[in-house]
MIMARPA-256148 format. One record per residue (C-alpha): x, y, z; residue in three letters. Coordinates in steps of 0.1 Angstrom, whole numbers, plus 2048, in hexadecimal, padded with zeros to 3 digits. Example, Ala and Ser with C-alpha at 12.3 -4.5 7.8 and 13.67 -1.06 7.14 Angstrom:
<rs>
87B7D384Eala8897F5847ser
</rs>
This chain:
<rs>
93C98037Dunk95796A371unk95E95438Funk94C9483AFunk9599633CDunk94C9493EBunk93A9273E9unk92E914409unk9208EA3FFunk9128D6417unk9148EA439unk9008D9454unk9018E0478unk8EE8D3496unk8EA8DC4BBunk8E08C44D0unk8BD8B84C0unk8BD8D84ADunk8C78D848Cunk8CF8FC482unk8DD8F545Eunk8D78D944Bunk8E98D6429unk8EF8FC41Bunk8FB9043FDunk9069283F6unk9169373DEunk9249583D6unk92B9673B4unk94A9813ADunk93E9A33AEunk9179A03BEunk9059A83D9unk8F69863EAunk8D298C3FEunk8CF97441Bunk8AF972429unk89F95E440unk886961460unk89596347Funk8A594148Bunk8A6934468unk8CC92F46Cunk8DE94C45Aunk8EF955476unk8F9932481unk905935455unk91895145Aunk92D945479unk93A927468unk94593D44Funk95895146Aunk96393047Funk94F93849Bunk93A91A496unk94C8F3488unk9338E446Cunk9268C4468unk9408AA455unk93D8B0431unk93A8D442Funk94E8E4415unk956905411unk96C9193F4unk97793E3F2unk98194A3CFunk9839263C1unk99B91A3E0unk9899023F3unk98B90B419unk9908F0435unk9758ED44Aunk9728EF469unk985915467unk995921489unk983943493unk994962484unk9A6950465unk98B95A44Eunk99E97F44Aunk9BA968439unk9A195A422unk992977417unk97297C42Cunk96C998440unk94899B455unk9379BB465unk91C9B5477unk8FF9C8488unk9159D44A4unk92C9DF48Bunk94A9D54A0unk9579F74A9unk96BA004CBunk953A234CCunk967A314E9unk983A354D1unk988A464B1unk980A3F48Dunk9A4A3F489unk9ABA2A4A8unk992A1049Bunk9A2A1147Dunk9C3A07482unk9B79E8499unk9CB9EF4B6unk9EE9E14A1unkA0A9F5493unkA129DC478unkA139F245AunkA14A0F468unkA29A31464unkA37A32484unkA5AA35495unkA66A1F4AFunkA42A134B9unkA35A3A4B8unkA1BA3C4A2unkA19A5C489unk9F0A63490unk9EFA7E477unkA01A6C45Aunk9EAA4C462unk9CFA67465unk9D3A74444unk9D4A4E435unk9B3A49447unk9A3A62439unk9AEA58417unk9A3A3441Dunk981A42429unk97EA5740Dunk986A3E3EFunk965A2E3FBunk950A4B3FCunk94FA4C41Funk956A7642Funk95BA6E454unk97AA8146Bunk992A62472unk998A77496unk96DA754A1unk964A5D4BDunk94FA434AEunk931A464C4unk932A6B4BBunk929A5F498unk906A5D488unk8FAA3A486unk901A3B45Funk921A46462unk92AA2A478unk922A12463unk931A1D445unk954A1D45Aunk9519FA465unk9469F0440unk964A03433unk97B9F8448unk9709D1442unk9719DC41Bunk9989E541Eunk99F9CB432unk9979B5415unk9A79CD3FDunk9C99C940Cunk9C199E412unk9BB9A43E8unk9DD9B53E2unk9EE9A33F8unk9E197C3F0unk9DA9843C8unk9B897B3CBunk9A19863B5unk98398B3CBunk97A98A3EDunk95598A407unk9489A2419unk92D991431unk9139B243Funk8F99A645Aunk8E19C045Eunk8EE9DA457unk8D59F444Funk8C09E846Dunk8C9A08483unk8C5A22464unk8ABA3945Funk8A3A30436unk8B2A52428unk8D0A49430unk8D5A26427unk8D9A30403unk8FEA40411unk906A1941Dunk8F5A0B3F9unk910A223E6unk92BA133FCunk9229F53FBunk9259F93D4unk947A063D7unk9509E93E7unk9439D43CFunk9559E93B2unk9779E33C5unk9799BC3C4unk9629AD3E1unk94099B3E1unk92899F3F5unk90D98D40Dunk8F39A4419unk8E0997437unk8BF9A943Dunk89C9A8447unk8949CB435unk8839BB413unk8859E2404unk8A99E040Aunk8B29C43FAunk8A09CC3DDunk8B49E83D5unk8D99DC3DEunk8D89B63D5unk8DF9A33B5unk8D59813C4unk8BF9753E0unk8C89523F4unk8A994940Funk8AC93742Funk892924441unk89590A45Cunk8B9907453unk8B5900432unk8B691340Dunk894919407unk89C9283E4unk8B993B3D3unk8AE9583B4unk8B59773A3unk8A59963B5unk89199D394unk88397A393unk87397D3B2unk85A9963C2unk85A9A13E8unk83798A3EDunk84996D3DFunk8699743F4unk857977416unk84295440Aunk86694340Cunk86F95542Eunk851948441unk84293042Bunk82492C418unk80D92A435unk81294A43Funk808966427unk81C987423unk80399D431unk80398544Funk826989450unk82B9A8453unk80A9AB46Aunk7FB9C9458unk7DB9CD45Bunk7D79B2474unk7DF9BC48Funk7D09E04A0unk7C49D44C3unk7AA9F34C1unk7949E94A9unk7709EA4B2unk77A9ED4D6unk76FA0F4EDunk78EA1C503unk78CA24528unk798A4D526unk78CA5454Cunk7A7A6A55Eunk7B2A47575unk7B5A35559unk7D5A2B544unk7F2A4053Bunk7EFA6A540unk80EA7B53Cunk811A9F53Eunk82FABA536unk84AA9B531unk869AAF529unk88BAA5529unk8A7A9D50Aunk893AA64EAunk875AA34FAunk862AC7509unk83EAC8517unk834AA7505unk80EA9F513unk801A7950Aunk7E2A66514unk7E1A3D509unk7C5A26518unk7C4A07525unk7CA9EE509unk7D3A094EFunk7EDA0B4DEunk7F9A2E4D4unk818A2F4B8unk82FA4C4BBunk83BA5C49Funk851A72491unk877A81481unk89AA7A48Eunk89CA944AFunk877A994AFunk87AA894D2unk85FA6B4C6unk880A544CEunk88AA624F2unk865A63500unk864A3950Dunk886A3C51Cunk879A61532unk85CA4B53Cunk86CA3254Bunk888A43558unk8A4A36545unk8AEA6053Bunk8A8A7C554unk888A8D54Cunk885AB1556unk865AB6558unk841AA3556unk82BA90567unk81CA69563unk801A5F56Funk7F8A3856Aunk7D6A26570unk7D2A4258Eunk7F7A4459Bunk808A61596unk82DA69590unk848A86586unk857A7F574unk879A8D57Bunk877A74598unk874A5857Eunk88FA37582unk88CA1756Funk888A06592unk86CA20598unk85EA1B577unk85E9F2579unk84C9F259Bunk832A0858Funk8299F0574unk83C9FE553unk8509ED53Aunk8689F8526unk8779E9504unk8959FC4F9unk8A19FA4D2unk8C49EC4DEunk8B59CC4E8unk8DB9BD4EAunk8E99DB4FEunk8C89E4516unk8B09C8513unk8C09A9519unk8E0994528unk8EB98250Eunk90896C520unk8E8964536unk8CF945533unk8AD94B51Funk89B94153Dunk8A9957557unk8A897753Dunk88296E53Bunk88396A560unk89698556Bunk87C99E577unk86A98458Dunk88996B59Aunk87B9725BEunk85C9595B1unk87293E5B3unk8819435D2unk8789295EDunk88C92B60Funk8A793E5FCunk8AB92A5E3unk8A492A5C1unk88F9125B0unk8A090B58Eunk88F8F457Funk86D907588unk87E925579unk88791355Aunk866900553unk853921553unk86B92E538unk864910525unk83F916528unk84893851Funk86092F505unk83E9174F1unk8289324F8unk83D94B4E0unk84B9324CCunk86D93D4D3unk88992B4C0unk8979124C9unk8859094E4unk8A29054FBunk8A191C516unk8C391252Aunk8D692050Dunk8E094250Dunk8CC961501unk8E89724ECunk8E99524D7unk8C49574C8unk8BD96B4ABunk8AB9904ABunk88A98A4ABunk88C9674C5unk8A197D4DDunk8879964DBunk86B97C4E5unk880978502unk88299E50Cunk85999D506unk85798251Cunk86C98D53Dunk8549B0539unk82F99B536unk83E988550unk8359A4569unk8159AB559unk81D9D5555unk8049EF552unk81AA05536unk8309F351Eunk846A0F509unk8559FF4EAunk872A114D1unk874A034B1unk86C9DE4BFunk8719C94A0unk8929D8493unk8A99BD483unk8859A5487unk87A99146Cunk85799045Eunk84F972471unk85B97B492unk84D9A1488unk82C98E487unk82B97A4A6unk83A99A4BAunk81B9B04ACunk8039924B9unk8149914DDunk8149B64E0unk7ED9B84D3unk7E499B4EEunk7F59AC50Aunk7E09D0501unk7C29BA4FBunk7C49B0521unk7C59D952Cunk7E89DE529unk7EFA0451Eunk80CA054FDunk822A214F3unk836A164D1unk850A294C3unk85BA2149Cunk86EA2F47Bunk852A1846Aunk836A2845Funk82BA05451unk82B9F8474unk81AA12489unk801A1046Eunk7FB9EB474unk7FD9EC49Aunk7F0A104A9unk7CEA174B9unk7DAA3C4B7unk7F8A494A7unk807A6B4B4unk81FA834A1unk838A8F4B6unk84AAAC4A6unk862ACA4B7unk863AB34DCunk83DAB44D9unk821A9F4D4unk80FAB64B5unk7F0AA24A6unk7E3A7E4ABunk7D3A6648Funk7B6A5449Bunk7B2A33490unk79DA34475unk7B3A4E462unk7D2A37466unk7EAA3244Cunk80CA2E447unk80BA4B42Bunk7F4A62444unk810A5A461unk82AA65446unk818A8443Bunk812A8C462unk833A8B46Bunk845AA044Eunk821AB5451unk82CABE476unk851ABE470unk84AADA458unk83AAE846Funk856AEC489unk870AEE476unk87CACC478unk89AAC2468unk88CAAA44Bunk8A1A8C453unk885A7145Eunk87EA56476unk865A47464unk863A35440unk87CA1B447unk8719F743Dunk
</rs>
């Protein structure tokens, strides 16, 4: 590691009266992998976009690339001339189009082609090539949303990777920085070891690395260095093997908050000690649900229980909160809720929300929120008509509950004028929480609702969720963690084969009994082995 690949000094940034970076340093050896950590909100994304130009620092901030200083502020865009290249969790893919489509950028500049006509199976071939010299076996001529999660992101990654290669060959530089923001966060944990060998190769080829994660096992394995945010500032900067995980979540959330806390094991089951209303009229009773993966699946949950569903990839574990509430045709089933009966196949979203159910989808961005769209009117979306006097609508009343809102979850920052798509994972997930408890539901169905959450946020999520069952709401929750059903489930279910197999009671919960139970009853059916659960 001869020379410094990226090095930031002095980056400050405010808005308004919040300050979301106040004098950074970073730095960025040749040839490692950088962790940055940090709790949601503790400015690494507010980092990262002054890296990109999105976002003007403070005066003073310096900032150097390969040992050329870089004037700052940068104009959006410009940082592919300097030798940055950024993939974030959205992976920045047209999926409509091809692999090959997406990666020749929508530009013929360097292309085979003859009087504007491009020669697809020449660039094809070149693709493949390309692909392959990083390890990754994709068909360039596959749609991108017909591609596995994994293999999605290893086709953005590699296509930022060459990106940079050709900047290298073209400029002389001798190194260049690959900035990752989650990536892992949508990948089941057998398969991020394919991204880990990529990212090596990338590594191999000439680029750095800065790998932005909240999965602690994760960075473990893949990072030479770990830099930690918190309230916008460094908290500390050391090798991986200095460091253990304990002490590494201590600098995310601080000292006063301890890592068990923080990850909210074994604080947080809202069952404990309690007897559960199982009468026929009361709670959730669903019989036969069928419909995508998902055939003859029968499930009981009481009020405030919460019941943790698990299971492997195509199990149907992942499809059953969205036949619920309507959001995929069911073909069969009944629901019955607190007395009410339903089919099922008659189930709509609007149907669902008037009946008192909630639904929190794993694409918060895509399915859960507006993110052009105020804080306050995402948290007050499902009850606007409130604040409606004469036909008109009562803003400020609107707003000051959000703010009330806003204290009560410790969302941050506090400012609830400014739009939702602005706040980090885990404070736009407080948000989505709130516009759901907002209509007090009688069925909340969660899938994987702290992915790409810090511990932190994890924590305070856990506690809002276990307050809500604790006043008789009824909790279905879906997740790859075994850790985190564990922590949070009255009751955790196996669903193997589309069907709901065996149930572990309380007392018998662990995340190595949810483990066994799941591969137990995959075995069973004759699941494929590829697994939902055991990712950090």
């Amino acid at each position: 590691m001869g020379t410094t690949a990226l090095e930031l000094r002095g980056v400050s940034k405010q808005f308004g009266a919040t300050r979301a970076l106040s004098d950074v340093d970073l730095t960025v050896e040749h040839g490692e992998v950088l962790a940055l950590l940090g709790e949601n909100g503790c400015g690494k994304s507010t980092l990262v976009k002054v890296m990109a130009g999105v976002y003007d620092p403070e005066p003073g901030a310096r900032m150097s690339v390969d040992g050329v200083d870089v004037p700052l502020p940068m104009l959006p865009g410009t940082y592919r001339e300097i030798g940055l290249s950024f993939v974030h969790q959205d992976l920045g893919l047209a999926r409509p189009l091809t692999v090959l489509e997406n990666l020749l950028g929508g530009t013929v500049d360097g292309m085979a082609s003859s009087r504007w006509r491009i020669r697809w199976r020449h660039e094809a071939r070149k693709a493949t090539e390309m692909l392959r010299s990083y390890g990754v076996q994709v068909d360039p001529w596959t749609v991108v949303d017909h591609l596995a999660p994994v293999d999605q992101a290893l086709v953005a990654i590699a296509r930022a990777a060459e990106e940079l290669k050709q900047h290298r060959e073209r400029s002389g530089a001798s190194t260049s920085v690959l900035v990752l923001d989650e990536p892992t966060v949508f990948l089941p944990e057998e398969e991020v070891s394919f991204l880990f060998d990529l990212i090596r190769s990338v590594v191999a080829s000439g680029s750095s690395v800065v790998f932005i994660s909240h999965d602690l096992p994760a960075v473990r394995e893949i990072a030479d260095r770990v830099t930690v945010l918190r309230d916008g500032r460094v908290a500390a900067s050391a090798r991986m093997s200095d460091v253990t995980d304990e002490e590494i979540v201590e600098l995310i959330v601080g000292p006063a908050a301890s890592a068990k806390d923080a990850f909210g094991h074994g604080e947080v089951r809202s069952g404990a000690g309690r007897e559960f209303d199982r009468s026929p009229d009361a709670g959730l009773h669903v019989t036969g649900l069928a419909g995508g993966r998902v055939r003859g699946l029968d499930l009981d949950v009481a009020p405030g229980e919460v019941v943790g569903l698990a299971g492997l990839i195509g199990s149907g574990a992942e499809d059953v909160p969205y036949l619920l509430f309507g959001a995929r045709p069911a073909t069969g089933g009944e629901l019955a809720l607190n007395g009410r009966t339903t089919p099922l196949t008659r189930q709509n979203p609007s149907a669902a929300v008037s009946s008192g159910i909630a639904l929190i989808p794993a694409e918060r961005r895509r399915d859960a929120i507006a993110p052009e769209v105020s804080v306050a009117e995402n948290m007050m979306l499902l009850v606007v008509s409130r604040f409606r006097k004469r036909g008109r609508l009562r803003t400020g009343q609107l707003r000051a509950t959000a703010d009330e809102r806003a204290e009560m979850l410790d969302l941050r920052p506090r400012r609830t004028t400014m739009p939702v798509g602005t706040l980090s994972g885990g404070n736009a997930q407080k948000v989505v929480l709130a516009k759901w408890l907002e209509i007090r539901p009688q069925l909340l169905l969660l899938h994987e609702p702290t992915q790409g959450v810090d511990v932190a946020a994890r924590a305070e999520i856990y506690r809002i969720i276990q307050r809500a069952a604790e006043d008789g709401m009824s909790v279905v929750w879906v997740s790859s963690d075994p850790d985190e059903l564990a922590a949070v489930s009255d009751r955790v279910v196996i669903v193997s084969g589309g069907m709901a197999t065996t149930a572990i009671e309380l007392s018998d919960i662990s995340p190595e009994a949810i483990t066994t139970g799941v591969y137990g009853a995959a075995t069973a059916t004759g699941e494929s082995s590829i697994s939902t659960v055991g990712r950090a």
